[in-house]
N, C-alpha and C positions, 0 to 999 in steps of 0.2 A: 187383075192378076199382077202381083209384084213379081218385078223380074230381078234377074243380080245383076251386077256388073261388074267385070271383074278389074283387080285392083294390079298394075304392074311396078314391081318395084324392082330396083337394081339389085339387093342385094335381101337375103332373107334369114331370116334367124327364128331356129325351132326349138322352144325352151319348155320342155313338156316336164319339167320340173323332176322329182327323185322318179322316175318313171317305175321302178321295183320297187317302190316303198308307198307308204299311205300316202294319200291324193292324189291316186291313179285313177284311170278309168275302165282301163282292161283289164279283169283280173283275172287270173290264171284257176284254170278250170279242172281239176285232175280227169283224167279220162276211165273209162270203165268199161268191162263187156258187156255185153248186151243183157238187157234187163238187170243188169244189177248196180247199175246207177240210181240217182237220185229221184228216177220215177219209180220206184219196188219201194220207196217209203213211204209211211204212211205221214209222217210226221212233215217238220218246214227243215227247207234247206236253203240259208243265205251264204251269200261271200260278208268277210269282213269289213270288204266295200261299202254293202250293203249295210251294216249293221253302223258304222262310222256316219252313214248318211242321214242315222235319227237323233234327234235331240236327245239330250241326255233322258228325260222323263219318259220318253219312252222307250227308249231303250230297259230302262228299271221292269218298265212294266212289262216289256216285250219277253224278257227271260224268265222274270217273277213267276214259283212254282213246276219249274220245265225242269226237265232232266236234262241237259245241257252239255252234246261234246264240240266241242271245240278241234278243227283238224289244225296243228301247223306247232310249232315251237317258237318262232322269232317273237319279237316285240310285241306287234299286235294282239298272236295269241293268249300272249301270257298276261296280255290288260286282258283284256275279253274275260279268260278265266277268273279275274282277281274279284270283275264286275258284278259275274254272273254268282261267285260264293258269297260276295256281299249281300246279294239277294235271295238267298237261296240257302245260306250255312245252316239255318235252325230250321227248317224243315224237312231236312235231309235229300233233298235233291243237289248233291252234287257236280262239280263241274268236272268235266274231264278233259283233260288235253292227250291226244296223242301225236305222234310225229317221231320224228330223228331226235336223238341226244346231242344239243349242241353247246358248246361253252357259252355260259350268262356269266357277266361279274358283278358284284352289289354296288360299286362303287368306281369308275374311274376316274375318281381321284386318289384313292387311298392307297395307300406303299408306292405312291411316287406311281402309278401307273402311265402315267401321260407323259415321265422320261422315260417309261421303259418305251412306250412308242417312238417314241422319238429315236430313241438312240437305236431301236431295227433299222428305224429307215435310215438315218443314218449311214449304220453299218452296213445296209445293203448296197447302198451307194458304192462305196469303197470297197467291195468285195472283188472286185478285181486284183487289189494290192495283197490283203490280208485275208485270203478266201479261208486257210484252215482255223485263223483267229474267230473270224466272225462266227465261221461255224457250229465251231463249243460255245460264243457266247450265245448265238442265236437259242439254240438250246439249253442256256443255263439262265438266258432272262423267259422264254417259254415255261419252264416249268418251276421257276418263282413266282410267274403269274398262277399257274394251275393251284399251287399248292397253297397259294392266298385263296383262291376259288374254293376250295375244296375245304379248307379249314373254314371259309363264313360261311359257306352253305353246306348241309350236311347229305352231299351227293353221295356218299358210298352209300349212306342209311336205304338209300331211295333208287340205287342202282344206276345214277345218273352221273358217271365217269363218263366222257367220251376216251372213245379210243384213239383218237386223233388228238394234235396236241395243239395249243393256242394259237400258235403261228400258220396253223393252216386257216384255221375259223377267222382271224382276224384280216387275215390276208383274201380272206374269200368276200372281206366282209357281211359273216355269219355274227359273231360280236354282239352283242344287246345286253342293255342293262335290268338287273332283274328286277321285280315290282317290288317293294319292300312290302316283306313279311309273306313272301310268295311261299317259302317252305314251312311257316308257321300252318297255312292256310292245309298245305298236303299234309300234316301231322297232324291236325285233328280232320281230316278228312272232308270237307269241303272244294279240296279239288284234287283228283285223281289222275297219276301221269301214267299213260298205258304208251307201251311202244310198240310201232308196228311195223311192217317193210311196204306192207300191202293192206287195202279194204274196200268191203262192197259194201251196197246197200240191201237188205231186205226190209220185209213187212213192217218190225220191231223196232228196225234201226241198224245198226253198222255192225258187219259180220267181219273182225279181224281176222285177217293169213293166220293159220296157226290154233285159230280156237275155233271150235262146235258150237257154242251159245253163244248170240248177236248179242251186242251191247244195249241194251235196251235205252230208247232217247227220245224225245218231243221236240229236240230244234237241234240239230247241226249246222255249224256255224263254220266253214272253209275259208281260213286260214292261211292261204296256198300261197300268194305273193300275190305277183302282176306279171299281166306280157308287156311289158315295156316295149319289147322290141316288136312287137306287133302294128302295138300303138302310131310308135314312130315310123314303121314300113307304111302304112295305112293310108298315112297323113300325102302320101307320094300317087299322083292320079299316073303316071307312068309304070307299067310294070318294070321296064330295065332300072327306072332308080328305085325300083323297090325289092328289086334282086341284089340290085347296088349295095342297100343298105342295110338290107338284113345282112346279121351277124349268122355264121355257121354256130352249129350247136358245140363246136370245142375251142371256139375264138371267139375275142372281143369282139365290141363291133368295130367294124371297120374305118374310125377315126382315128385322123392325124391329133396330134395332141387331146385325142376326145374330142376332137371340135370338127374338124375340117374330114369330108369325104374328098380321097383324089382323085374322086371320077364324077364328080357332081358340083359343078358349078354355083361361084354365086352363092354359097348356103352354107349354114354354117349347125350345129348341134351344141346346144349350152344345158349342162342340168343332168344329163344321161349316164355318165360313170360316178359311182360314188365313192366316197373316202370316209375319212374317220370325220371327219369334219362338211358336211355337202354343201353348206353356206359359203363357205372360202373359197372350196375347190369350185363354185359358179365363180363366186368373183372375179377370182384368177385369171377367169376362162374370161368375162367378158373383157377384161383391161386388155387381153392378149390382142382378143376381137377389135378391139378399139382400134387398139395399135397398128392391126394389119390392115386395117380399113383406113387409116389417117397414113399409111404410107412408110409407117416405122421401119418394117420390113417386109420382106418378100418371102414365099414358102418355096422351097427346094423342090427340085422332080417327084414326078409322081412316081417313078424307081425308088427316088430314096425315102417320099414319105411311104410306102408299101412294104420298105426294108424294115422301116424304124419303126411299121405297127409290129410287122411280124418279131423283131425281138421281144419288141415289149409285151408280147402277148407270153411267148417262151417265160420269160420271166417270172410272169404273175402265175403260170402253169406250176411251176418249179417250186414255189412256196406255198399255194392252195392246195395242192397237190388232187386228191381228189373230189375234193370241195369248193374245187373251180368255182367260180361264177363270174360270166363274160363284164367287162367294164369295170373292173372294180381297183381301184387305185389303194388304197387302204394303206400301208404301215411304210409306202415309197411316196408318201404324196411330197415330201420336202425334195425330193429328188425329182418328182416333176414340174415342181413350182420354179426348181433351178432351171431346169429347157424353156420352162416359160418364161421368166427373165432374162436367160440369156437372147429369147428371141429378140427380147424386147428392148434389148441394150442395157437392162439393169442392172447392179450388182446382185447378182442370186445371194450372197452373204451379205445376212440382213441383220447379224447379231456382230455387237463389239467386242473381240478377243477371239483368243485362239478356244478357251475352254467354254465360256458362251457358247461358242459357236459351234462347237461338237456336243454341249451337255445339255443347256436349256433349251426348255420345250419350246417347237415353232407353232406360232401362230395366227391370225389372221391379222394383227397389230404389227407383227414386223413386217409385213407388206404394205405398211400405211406409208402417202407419199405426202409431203408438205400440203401441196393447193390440188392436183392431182384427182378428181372425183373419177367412180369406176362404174356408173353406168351410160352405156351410149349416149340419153340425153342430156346428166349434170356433165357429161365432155365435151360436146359441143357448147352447152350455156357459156364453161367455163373457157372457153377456145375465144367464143364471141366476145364476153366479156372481156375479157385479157386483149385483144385484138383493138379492142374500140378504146381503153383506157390507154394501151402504147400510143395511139395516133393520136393522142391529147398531150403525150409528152416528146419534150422536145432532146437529143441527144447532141452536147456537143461534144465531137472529136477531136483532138487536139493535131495536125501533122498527118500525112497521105504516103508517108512511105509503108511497110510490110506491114505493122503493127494498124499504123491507121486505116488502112482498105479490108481487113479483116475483122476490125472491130465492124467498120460499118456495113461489110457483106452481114454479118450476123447480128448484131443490132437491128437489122431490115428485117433480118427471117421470122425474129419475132413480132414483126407488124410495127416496131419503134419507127418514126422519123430522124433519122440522121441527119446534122449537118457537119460537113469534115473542114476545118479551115488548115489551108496548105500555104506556109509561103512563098511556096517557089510556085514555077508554073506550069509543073507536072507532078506527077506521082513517083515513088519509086525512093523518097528518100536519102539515103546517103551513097545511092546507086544510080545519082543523076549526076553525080561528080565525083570520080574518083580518080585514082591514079591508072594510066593507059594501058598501064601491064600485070594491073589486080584482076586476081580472078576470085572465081569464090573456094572460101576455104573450108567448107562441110560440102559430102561428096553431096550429086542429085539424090538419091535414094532419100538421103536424112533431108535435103532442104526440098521442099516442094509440097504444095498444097493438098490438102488431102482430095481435094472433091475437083484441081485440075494438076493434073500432071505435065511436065514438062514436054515440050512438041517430040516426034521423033527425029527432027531436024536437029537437037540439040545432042549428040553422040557423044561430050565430052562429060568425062566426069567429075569438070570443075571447071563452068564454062567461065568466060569472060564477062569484062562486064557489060558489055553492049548486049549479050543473050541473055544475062540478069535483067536488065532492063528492058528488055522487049518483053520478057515472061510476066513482070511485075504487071506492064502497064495491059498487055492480052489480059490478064485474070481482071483485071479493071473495068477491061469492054466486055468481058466475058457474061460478067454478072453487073452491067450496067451499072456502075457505081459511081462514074465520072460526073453523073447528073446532081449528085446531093455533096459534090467537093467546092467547094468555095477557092480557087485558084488566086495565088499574089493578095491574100491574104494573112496577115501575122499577128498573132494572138500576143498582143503586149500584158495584159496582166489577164488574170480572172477574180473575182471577190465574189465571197458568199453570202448571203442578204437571208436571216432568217435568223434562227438563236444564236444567243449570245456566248463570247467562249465561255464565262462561267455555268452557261447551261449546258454545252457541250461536256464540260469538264466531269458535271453531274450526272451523264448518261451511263447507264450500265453496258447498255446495247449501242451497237452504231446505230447513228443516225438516230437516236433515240428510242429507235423503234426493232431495229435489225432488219429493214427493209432497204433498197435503194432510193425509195421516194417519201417526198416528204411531203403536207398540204401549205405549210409555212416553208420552207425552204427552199432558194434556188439559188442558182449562180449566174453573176453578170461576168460575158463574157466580154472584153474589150479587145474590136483587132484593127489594125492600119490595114488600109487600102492602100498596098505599095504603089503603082500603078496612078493611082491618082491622088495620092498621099492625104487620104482622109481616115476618121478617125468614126468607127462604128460601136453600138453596144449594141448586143444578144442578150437574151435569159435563157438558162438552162436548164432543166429539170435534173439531169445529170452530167456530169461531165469525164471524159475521157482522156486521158493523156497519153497519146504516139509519138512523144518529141523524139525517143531513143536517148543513146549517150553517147554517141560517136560524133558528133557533127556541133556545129553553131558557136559552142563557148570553149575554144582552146586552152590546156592546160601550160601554162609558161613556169617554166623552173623560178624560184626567187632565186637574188643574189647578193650578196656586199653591197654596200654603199660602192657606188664608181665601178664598179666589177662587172654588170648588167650590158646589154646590148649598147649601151647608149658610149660606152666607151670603146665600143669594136666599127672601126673607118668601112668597115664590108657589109652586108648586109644580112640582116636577119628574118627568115618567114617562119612561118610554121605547115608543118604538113597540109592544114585545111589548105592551106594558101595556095601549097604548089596545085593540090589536088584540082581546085577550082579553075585553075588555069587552065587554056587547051590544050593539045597532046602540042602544037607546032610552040608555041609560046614556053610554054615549061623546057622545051628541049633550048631552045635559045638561051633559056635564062640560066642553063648549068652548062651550056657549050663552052669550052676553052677556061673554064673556072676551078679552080680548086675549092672544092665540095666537101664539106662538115657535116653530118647526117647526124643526129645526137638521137640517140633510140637504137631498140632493137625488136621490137615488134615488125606488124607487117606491114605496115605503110614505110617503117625505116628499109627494110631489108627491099624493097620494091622502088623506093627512089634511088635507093644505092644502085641497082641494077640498073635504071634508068637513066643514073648517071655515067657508068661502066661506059653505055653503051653509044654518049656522045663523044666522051673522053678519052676511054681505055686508057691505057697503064700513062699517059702523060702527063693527065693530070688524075692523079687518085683520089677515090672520094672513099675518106674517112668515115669508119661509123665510132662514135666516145657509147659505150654501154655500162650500166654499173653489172650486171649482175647473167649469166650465161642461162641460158634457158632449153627447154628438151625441145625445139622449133624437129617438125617431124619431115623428112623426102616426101614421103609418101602416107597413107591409110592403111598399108600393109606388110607391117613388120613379119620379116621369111615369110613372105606369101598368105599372111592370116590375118582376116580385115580386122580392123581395131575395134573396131564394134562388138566383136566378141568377147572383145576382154572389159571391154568399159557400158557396152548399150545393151546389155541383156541383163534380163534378172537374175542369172547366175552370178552374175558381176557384184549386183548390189547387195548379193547377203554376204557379200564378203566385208560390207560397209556400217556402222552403227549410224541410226536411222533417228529421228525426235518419236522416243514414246514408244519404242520398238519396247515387245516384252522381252520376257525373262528367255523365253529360248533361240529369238532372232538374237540377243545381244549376246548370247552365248556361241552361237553358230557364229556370227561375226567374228569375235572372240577367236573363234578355234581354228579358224580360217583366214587367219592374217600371214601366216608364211604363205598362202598362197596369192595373198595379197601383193606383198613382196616380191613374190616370183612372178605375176603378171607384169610390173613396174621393170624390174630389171631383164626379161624380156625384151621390150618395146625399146629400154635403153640400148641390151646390143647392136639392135638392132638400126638404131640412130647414128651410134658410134662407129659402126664398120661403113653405114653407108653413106655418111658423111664425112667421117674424117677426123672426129671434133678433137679425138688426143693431140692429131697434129698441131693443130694451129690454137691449142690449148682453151675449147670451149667445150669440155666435160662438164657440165654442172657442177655443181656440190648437190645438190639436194634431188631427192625421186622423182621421177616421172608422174606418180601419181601429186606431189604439189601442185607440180606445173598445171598436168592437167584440169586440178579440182579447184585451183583459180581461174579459167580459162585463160591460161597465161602461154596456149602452145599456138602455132599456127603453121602452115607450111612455107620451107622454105623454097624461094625461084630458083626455079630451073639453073642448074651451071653457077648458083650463089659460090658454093667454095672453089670451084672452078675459076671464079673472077677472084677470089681471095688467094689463090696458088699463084694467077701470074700477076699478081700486083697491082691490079685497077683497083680492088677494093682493101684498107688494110683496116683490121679491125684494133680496135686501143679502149682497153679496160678502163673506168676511174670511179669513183665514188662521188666526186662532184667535181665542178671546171668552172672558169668564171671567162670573162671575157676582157681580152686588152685589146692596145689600137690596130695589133697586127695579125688576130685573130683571138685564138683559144688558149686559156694556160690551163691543162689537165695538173689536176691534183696530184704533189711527188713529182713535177719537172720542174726544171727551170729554165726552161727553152720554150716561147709559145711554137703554137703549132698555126703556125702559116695557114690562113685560107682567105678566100674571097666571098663565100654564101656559105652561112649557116641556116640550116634546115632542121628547126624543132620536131622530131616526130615523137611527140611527149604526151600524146594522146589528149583527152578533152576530157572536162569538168563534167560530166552529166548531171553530177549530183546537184551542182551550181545552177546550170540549165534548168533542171526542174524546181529547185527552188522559189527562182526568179521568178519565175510565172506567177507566184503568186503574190497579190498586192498584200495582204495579209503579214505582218509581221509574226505572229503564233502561230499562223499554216507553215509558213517558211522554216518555224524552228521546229515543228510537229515530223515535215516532211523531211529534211535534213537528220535529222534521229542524231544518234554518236559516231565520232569519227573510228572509231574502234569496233563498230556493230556494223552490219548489212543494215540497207534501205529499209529502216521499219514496216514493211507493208507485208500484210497477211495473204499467203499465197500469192505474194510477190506482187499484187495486186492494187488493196485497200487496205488504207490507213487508219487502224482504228479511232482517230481522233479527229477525222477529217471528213465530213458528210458527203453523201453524195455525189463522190469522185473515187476514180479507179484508175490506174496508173497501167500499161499495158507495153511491152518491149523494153522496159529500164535491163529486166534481168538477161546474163546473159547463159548462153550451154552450148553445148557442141554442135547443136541447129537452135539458132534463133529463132526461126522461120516456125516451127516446132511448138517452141514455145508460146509463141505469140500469138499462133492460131486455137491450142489449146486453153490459153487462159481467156480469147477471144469468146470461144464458146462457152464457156465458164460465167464472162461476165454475163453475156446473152441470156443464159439459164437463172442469173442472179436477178436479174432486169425484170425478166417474165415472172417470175416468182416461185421458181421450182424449187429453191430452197430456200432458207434465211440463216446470216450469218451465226456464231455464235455470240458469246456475251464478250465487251472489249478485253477482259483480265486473260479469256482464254484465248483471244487473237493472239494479245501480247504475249505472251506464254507461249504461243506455239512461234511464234517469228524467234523468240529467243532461243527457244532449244534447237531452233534451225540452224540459227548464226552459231550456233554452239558444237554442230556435227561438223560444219563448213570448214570453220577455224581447224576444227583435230587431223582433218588431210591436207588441209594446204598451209596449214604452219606459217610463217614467216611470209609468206608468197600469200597469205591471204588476201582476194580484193571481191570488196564488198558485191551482193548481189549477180553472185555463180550456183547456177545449177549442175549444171557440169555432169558428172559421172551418176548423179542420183535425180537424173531426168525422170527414172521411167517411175520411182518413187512419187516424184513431185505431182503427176499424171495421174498417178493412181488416186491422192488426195481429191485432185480434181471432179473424176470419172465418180469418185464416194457422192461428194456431195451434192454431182449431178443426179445420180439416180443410175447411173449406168456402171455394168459391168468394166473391172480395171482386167482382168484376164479377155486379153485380145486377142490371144490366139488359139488356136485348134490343138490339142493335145498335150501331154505332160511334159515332155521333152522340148517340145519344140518352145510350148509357153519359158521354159527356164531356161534355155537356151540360145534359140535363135534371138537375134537383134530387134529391137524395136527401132519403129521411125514415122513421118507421119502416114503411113498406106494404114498401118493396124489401127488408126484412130477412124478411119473412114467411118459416117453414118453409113445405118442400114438403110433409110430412106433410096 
């Protein structure tokens, strides 16, 4: 005696295929009174189950010479019928079908039918905005269909109008296409349509409601559908999950997106609701499955998914009307493919443009993902796969401040080996040395990691730098990263060992291939061992670069022949310089001096104060500035955080965008006074609360310049305060040179007395990243036009430059922000979730970039500013990832409220 054994598995999946439809196994049985069912006949009675289950031949033979009624209208019956007159037309045993009057169409593809679907579901989507528009059209594409129906088939001849109109049949998913030459066959009489409400069985054959003479017949053949929902109750050895999961006779059945019971564990339903399409709508279903089993996301309370069956049920009631039929998705299925997307973090908008995307048809192709496969085992092959080729390649990072610990947290997630080379001997970047009284100048909200939040020890909402750097270096230990940094390490050059520039020159695609990896290409990586002053080479598969652009290669003003420091008897540093110094050292070395501060950025106006505060009014420290800037008190002009006017998507259709169409450039367009009034806003708001008429430092130029170069910053605490009583005096000039007794400002003739001049003239980054590379052609590649932003496509990679990606050059009103999103970006590049496009359209798209840049910050343009069109840039990103760029919940709030990084959080 064989025994079983049973099988325990974690997680279960019941795919009982179109359950109502053919390849079922339970078919639905009409019921009868006593003795006048299927045993008072004298004849054969099959289900179309049954009849599906013979080979074609005998099927032929099985009907061949029978009188043949056929019970039912859908699909099946009207084959069944077509079979049975094939067999049977010249000997006059016809076939009959009886049933309900339902809409059949000959063709759907003809007069565009498969936009008219489209465009219900659509329209049913957005029937909240336009409920009386949709209305009439709903109605005006229903009986464009009917009246196509009704002109190729000749239903009046034959009494076959329903009285019900498309939109219920289609919605009920009733809909089938009819057998060609189905009406030929019932004009010369070969199959006969009788309709009935009710029927029994006697001696003869089928006694229809309504008529005295039985139908006389040799084989009835039922037609009737399937109990699908039997089937799947059946399958359940418990009766409460079989209470569970049967459907009530006026509801769906009781699944969360079709898939998921919230009262049945562990299990899931794939295959059971149908659409216009039942191959996609599984597909859909499994990727969802995928996803929530790999961690993607999480499913909401059993409240709210019980809420979200019962609308959706109301719904489908609303348009079936009384042609209901439980599970049936049909003419909204692009509206549930968006819930499934959005579960899944994708873009639900899977079509390019505004009129694609409302006009052409959706189909199982615009859900296609790059490398992506959509059954449970081609996603784990391809997980494992992908998994074993990263730990074969090697990542070099360039730099361990923000930019570098985030490339390599995420580089890691996707299974990559990181190595990070740092040359200091911590993390944290240019927040291992700064000035003792910088704090940070983007509030916490905007700067902070999406996946760790700032402690609740940190209350300030623009802490210092000692809590920047304790935060920096916690996320470090947090997600164990310290382990794959290479510390007192410095990357002196890199060179790339594999094709030649002129084969580079000749690629369409990056990298030749528009991948990140190459089998002939790598990079040698060269760094010093400061520490013990040796000299190391690496190979890298790819390479990263976190050097940033604030730190390393100071930017020195040129000057005259003799005019230059070298003629001034006092001394000259540059901001890095004070910075680096300690807080006791720095204060000695501007004690009792008269102090030159050349800048007005925030390192100027921060050493200024730091000088105030050895000195005060005795000995004044100078700031020489060319040009007055919108530098802000605070984040919230009259009480209204700035983010509302510059970090929401309200903000940015005020803005012309690269490639934006015909009606965003128009809205921009039409929306520029309010552009204007956001701008001089922010300025009164500068103006009253700083003072700047007084002490004559009103701009000339908008607020919005300043801010769309990142050229604002805030100013310290009590700054014009120290400018009122004279520690600080500020002096305009276009350019100054230097003699033996200090400073000669441009238009005097009196130098200006000092003892330490303090360059705060900011740093070369572009120079910095240059340099790294040994390559004379990378160097002139990477460096692009002094007139253009940083050539790099999504601020990233270089169309001309293999196998490298650049990460923190750019800057925006959270760096941190940025750095983290292109981090994930690169990660998703790495793994192979997308591939770039061809180089002509990188190129193209960096230029129309630098192109929107220039038209806001005018004059004040400086290269590689994201600035005001952050959440723009993001949304690029979120496309080519695969994920949804609408990150928030609701209409208003999405256009509205402010973005920062909490709305980029994974689901996982």
């Amino acid at each position: 005696m064989t025994r079983c054994s049973p099988r325990v598995c974690g997680m279960a999946m019941v795919c009982p295929l179109t359950l109502k439809g053919n390849g079922s196994d339970f078919p639905n049985i009409p019921e009868f009174p006593p003795s006048k069912g299927p045993e008072a006949f004298h004849g054969k009675v099959i289900h179309s189950m049954d009849y599906v289950a013979m080979d074609y031949e005998s099927v032929a033979k099985f009907v061949k010479g029978k009188r043949v009624t056929v019970v039912g209208f859908q699909k099946s019956a009207l084959d069944i019928a077509m079979e049975c007159s094939a067999a049977n037309a010249w000997r006059r045993d016809p076939a009959k079908s009886i049933g309900n009057i339902d809409f059949t169409t000959g063709s759907i593809s003809l007069f565009g039918l498969f936009v008219l679907f489209n465009y219900i579901g659509k329209n049913l989507s957005f029937e909240g905005l336009t409920f009386i528009a949709c209305n009439y059209q709903r109605w005006g594409i229903s009986k464009f269909v009917e009246s196509y129906i009704k002109k190729k088939h000749p239903l009046a001849k034959y009494g076959m109008i329903p009285k019900h109109s498309f939109l219920q049949e289609i919605s009920s998913c009733l809909a089938s296409t009819v057998p060609e030459k189905l009406y030929e066959k019932v004009e010369e009489g070969s199959i006969i349509l009788k309709k009935f409400q009710s029927f029994s069985f006697c001696e003869e054959g089928i006694l229809i409601n309504g008529e005295t003479a039985p139908q006389k017949t040799d084989l009835v053949i039922s037609a009737t559908g399937f109990r699908g929902d039997k089937k799947l109750k059946d399958i359940f050895v418990s009766q409460t999950f079989q209470d569970c999961i049967g459907s009530s006779p006026d509801g769906t059945l009781p699944l969360y997106r079709e898939i998921i019971h919230p009262q049945i564990p562990q299990l899931a339903v794939i295959g059971f609701s149908e659409g216009l399409s039942n191959l996609y709508t599984s597909e859909m279903r499994c990727r969802w499955l995928v996803e929530l089993l790999d961690g993607t996301f999480k499913l909401p309370a059993i409240k709210d998914m019980e809420k979200d069956m019962a609308k959706w049920d109301e719904y489908m009631k609303r348009y079936s009307g009384q042609y209901y039929r439980s599970s049936c998705i049909a003419i909204i299925h692009i509206w549930y493919n968006d819930q499934l997307c959005k579960d899944m973090g994708w873009n639900p908008r899977r079509k390019k443009g505004l009129f694609a995307e409302l006009f052409e048809p959706y189909g199982p192709l615009d859900y296609s993902m790059h490398v992506k496969q959509d059954t449970a085992a081609k996603v784990l092959l391809i997980v494992a796969t992908s998994v074993k080729l990263a730990m074969e390649k090697q990542i070099a990072i360039v730099g361990a401040g923000i930019s570098g610990l985030l490339a390599c947290k995420y580089v890691l997630s996707k299974g990559f080996h990181p190595i990070v080379f740092e040359a200091q001997n911590s993390v944290g970047g240019v927040w291992t040395k700064t000035i003792e009284t910088t704090k940070l100048q983007s509030p916490t909200p905007a700067f902070q990691f999406s996946d760790f939040p700032w402690p609740s020890s940190v209350t300030d909402l623009f802490p210092n730098q000692h809590q920047v750097l304790d935060y920096l270096q916690s996320y470090a230990h947090h997600f164990d990263l310290l382990k794959h940094i290479k510390f007192n390490t410095k990357v002196v050059g890199i060179e790339y060992e594999g094709a030649s520039y002129e084969e580079i020159e000749s690629w369409s695609l990056w990298n030749g291939n528009g991948q990140p990896f190459s089998s002939q290409g790598k990079w040698k990586v060269v760094v010093e061992d400061i520490q013990k002053q040796s000299t190391e080479v690496h190979q890298a598969d790819f390479v990263v670069l976190c050097v940033g652009r604030f730190s390393d290669v100071p930017n020195f003003p040129e000057f005259p022949p003799d005019k230059g420091p070298g003629a001034f008897h006092g001394k000259v540093i540059h901001s890095m310089d004070y910075a680096n110094m300690d807080n006791e050292v720095a204060a000695n070395l501007v004690k009792g001096k008269r102090v030159t501060v050349v800048g007005f950025q925030k390192s100027a106006m921060d050493i200024a104060i730091e000088c105030t505060a050895a000195n005060g009014v005795e000995h004044p420290c100078t700031i020489i500035y060319k040009t007055e800037h919108w530098h802000v008190p605070d984040y919230f002009p009259w009480g209204v955080s700035l983010a509302y006017f510059y970090m929401n998507r309200f903000s940015e259709l005020l803005l012309h965008k690269p490639e934006e169409g015909f009606l965003l450039n128009l809205l921009a367009t039409m929306l520029s006074p309010l552009r204007w009034a956001y701008a001089k806003f922010v300025e009164s708001h500068i103006k009253k609360k700083l003072q700047l008429g007084k002490y004559g430092m009103v701009p000339k130029h908008s607020f919005l310049q300043d801010i769309s170069s990142c050229l604002i910053s805030i100013v310290p605490e009590k700054f014009y305060d120290r400018v009122e009583e004279g520690s600080i005096i500020l002096k305009k000039s276009q350019s100054f040179s230097f003699c033996e007794e200090g400073i000669l400002v441009d238009g005097e003739t009196t130098p200006l007395k000092t003892d330490l001049v303090i360059l705060a003239t900011g740093f070369r980054g572009d120079k910095k990243l240059k340099d790294i590379f040994v390559s004379q052609t990378f160097q002139d590649y990477i460096a692009g036009s002094p007139n253009e932003k940083l050539p790099l496509y999504r601020e990233m990679i270089h169309p001309q430059i293999p196998q490298l990606a650049v990460i923190g050059f750019s800057e925006s009103l959270s760096n941190l922000l940025v750095s983290e999103m292109g981090s994930r970006w690169l990660a998703e590049l790495l793994h192979g979730t997308f591939k770039l496009p061809s180089r002509k359209e990188m190129e193209k798209d960096t230029k129309e970039r630098d192109k929107c840049i220039k038209q806001y910050s005018g004059p004040y343009y400086r290269r590689s500013c994201l600035a005001v069109q952050q959440i723009w840039y993001n949304d690029q990103l979120c496309k080519d990832m695969g994920w949804n760029p609408k990150r928030k919940r609701g209409f208003f709030t999405e256009l509205f409220q402010p973005y920062g990084p909490m709305d980029y959080v994974s689901s996982s």
